[in-house]
Every structure is written in C-alpha cells, then in structure tokens.
C-alpha positions as CSV (number, residue, x, y, z in Angstrom):
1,X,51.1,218.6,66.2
2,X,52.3,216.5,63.1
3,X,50.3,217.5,60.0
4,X,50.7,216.3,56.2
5,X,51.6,220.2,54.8
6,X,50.5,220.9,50.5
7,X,53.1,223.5,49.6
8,X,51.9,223.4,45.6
9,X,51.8,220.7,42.9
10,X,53.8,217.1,44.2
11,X,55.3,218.7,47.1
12,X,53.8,217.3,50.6
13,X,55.5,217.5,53.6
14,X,55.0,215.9,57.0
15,X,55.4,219.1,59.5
16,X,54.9,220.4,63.1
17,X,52.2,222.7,62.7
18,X,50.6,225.2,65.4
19,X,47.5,223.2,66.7
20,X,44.2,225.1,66.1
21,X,42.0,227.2,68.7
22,X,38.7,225.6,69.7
23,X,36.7,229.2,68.0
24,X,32.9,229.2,68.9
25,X,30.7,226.9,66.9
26,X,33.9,224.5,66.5
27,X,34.9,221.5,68.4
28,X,38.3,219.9,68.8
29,X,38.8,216.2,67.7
30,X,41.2,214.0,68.7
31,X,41.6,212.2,65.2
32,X,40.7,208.5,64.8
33,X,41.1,207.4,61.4
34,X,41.4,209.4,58.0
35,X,41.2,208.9,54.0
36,X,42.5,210.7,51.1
37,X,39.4,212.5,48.7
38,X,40.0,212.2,44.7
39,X,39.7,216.2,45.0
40,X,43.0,216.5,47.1
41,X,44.7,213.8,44.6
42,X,44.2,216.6,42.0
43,X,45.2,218.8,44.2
44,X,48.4,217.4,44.4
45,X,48.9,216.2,41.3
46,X,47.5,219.1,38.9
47,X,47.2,222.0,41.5
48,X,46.2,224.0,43.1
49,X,43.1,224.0,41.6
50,X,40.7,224.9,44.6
51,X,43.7,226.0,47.3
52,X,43.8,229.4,47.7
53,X,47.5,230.3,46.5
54,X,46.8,234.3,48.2
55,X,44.7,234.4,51.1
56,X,41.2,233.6,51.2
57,X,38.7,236.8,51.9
58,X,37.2,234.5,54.6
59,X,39.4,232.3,55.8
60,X,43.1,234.2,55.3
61,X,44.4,231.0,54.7
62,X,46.7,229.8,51.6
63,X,49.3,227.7,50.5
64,X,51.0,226.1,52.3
65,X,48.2,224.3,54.4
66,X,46.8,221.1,55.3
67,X,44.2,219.8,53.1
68,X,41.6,216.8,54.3
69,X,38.2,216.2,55.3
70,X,37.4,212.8,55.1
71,X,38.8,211.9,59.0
72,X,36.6,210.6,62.1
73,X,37.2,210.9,65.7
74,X,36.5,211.6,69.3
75,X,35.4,215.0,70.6
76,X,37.6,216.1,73.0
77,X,36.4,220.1,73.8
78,X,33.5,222.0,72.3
C-alpha cells in the first residue's frame, strides 16, 4: 500500500509500505477520508518530538513510520 512515510524533521515521503496484519482486538479499514492533526505538523516541522526515534518498549516501532489518526472509513475485516 501507498503510505505518507516521517523519516525526521521536513522529510515526508510518499512510499509502498508492507500493509498491516488484522492482530486480535484490531480491525482493518479500508480508508475513506483523512486530515492532518496540529501535533503531526510539529512533528514535522520541529521533530520528533513524540516519535519514537529507537524503538518503542511496546510497540517496537520508530522512525521512519507513518504518523495519522484523524482518518474515517469502512470496516473491511475484524
């Protein structure tokens, strides 16, 4: 899938990226519409200043990645 990618401060690139798994208590959606949060402007502009530049002790994830949250959609598998 196509995904704007934040490698660091200014740098976003439009890349093929693996699609995710559907893990339990996720759902796959097949995105609709999407807007940009003040909090990822900063991000790019000023950051990182939330991104995890080494890898999260959840997650694992880190730069580079795809930031956004602000999207709606349609379900497509649960």
């Amino acid at each position: 899938m196509r995904a704007a990618v934040y490698y660091g401060p200014n740098k976003l690139e439009v890349d093929d990226v693996a699609e995710p798994d559907v893990l339990p208590g996720t759902v796959k959606l097949k995105v609709g519409f999407n807007g940009i949060c003040g909090t990822d402007l900063h991000e790019y502009y000023a950051g990182p200043i939330f991104v995890p530049t080494a890898p999260h002790p959840l997650t694992g994830q880190q730069l580079p990645l795809t930031l956004g949250h602000e999207f709606s959609g349609t379900i497509t598998a649960v």
